[in-house]
C-alpha positions as a Markdown table, in Angstrom:
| # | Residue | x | y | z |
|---|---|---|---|---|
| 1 | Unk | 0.0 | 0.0 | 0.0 |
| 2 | Unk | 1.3 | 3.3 | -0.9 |
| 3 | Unk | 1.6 | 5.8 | 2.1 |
| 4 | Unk | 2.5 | 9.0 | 0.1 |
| 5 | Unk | 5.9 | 10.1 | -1.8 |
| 6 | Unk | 8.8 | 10.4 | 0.0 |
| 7 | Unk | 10.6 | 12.9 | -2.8 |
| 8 | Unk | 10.7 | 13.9 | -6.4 |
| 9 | Unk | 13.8 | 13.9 | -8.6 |
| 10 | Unk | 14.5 | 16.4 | -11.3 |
| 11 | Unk | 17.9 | 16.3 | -13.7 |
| 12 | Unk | 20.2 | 18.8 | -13.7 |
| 13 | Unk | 23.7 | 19.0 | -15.8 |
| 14 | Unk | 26.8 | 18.3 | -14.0 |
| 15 | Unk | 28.3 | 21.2 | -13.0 |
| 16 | Unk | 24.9 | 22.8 | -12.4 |
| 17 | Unk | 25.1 | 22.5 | -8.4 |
| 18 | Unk | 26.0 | 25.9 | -7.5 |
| 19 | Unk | 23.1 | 27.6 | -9.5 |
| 20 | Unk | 20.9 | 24.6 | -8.3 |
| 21 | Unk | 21.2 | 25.9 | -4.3 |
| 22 | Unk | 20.8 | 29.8 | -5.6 |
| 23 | Unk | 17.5 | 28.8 | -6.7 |
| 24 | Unk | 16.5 | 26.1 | -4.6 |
| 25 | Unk | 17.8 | 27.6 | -1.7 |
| 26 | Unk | 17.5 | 31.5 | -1.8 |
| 27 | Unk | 14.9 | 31.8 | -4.4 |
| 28 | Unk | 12.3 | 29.4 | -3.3 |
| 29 | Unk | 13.6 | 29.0 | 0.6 |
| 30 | Unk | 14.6 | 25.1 | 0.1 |
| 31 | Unk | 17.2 | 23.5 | 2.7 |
| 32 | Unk | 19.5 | 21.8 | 1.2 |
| 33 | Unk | 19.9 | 18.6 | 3.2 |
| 34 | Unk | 23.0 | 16.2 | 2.8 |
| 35 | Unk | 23.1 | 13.0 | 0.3 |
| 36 | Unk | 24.3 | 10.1 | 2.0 |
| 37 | Unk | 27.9 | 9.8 | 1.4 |
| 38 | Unk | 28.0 | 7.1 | -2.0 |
| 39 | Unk | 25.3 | 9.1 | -3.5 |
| 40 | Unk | 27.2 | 12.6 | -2.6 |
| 41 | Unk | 29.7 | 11.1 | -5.3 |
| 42 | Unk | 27.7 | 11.3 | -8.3 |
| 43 | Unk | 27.3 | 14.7 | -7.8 |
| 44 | Unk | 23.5 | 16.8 | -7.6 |
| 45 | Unk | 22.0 | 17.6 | -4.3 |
| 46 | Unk | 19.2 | 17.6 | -2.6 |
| 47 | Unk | 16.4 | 20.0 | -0.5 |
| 48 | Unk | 13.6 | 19.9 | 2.1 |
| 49 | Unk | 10.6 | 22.0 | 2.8 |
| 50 | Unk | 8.5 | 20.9 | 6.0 |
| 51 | Unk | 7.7 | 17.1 | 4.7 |
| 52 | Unk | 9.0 | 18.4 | 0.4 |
| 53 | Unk | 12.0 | 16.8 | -0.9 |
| 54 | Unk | 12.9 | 17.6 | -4.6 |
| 55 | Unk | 16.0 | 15.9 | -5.4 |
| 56 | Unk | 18.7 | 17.0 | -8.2 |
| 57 | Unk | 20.5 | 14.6 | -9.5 |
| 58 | Unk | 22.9 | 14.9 | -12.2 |
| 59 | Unk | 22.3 | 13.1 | -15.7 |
| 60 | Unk | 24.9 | 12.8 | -18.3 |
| 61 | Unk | 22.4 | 13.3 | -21.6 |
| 62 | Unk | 20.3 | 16.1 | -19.7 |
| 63 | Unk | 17.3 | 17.6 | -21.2 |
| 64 | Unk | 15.2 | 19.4 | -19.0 |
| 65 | Unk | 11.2 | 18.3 | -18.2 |
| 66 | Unk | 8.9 | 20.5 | -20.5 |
| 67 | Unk | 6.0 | 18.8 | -19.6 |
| 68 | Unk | 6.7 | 16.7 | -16.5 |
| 69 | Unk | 6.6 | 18.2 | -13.3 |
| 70 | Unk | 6.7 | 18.3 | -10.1 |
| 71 | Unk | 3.0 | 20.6 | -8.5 |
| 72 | Unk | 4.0 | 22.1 | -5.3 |
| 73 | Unk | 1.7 | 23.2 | -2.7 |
| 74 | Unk | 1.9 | 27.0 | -1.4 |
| 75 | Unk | 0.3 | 29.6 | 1.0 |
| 76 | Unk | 0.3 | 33.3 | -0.1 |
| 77 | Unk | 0.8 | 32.5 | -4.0 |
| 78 | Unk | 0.5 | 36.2 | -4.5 |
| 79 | Unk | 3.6 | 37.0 | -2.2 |
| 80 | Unk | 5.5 | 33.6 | -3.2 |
| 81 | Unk | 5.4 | 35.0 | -6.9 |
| 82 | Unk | 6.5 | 38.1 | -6.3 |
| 83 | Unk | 9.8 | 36.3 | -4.3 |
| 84 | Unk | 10.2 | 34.8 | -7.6 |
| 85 | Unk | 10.0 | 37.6 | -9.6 |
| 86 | Unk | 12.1 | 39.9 | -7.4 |
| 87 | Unk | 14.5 | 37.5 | -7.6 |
| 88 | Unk | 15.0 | 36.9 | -11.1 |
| 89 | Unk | 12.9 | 33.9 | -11.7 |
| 90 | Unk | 10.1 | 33.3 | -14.3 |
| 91 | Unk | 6.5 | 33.5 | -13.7 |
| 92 | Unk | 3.9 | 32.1 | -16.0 |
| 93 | Unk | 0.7 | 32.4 | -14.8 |
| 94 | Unk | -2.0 | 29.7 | -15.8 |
| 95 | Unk | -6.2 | 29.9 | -15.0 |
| 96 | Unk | -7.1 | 26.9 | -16.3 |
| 97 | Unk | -7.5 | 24.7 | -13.1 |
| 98 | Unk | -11.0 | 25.2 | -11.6 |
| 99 | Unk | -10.5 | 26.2 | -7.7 |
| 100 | Unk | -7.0 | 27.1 | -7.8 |
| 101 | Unk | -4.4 | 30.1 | -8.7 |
| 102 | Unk | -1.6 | 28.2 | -10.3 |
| 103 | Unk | 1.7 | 29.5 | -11.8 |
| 104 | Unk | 4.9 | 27.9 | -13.8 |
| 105 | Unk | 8.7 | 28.6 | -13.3 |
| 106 | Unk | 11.5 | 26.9 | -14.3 |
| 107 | Unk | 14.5 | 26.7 | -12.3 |
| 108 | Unk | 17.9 | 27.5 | -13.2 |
| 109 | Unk | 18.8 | 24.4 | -16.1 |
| 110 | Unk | 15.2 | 24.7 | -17.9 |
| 111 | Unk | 13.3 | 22.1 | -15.6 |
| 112 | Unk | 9.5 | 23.1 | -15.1 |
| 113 | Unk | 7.9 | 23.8 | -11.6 |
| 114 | Unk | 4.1 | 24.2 | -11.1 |
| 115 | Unk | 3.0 | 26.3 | -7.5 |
| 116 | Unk | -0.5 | 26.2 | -6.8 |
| 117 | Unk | -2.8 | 27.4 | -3.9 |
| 118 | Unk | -6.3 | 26.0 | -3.5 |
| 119 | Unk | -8.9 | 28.6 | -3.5 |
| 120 | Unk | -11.8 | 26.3 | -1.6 |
């Protein structure tokens, strides 16, 4: 029986790391938490918010997701976009989910992130 998902993973391009944690970190207000030590070897890292994990991990052939995505939960979408914004990051806004505000950004090596806040 599934009890929920532990984390998502995105590719990234090795190398990428560094602007990886300026988003993830000081854009969106990630943690980064450690990778165990034999996975801290192939490079990428990893971050937390309350029970969140999105993890990078580095792929040799990378292309970023266009259409997959991971949909992440927020409070204040108004305020969160404007953190974005202010910050240098994209905002695409998108109305076509009935009960929710919903935007897109895509982090620092193209992949797509959806933020939505439920309006019921």
């Amino acid at each position: 029986m599934i009890e929920g998902v532990d984390h998502v993973q995105l590719a990234a391009p090795a190398g990428s790391e560094d602007a990886l944690r300026a988003y993830y970190g000081d854009v969106l207000g990630m943690t980064e938490i450690p990778k165990p030590p034999t996975l801290a070897a192939r490079g990428g890292c990893w971050f937390r918010t309350g029970q969140v994990q999105l993890h990078l991990g580095v792929e040799a052939d990378f292309r970023p997701a266009r259409k997959a995505h991971p949909g992440l939960r927020v409070t204040g979408i108004d305020a969160f976009a404007a953190r974005l914004e202010t910050r240098g990051a994209p905002v695409t806004w998108d109305d076509s989910l009935p009960g929710h505000r919903r935007f897109y950004s895509d982090d620092p090596v193209g992949n797509r992130l959806e933020f939505l806040e439920s309006m019921m």
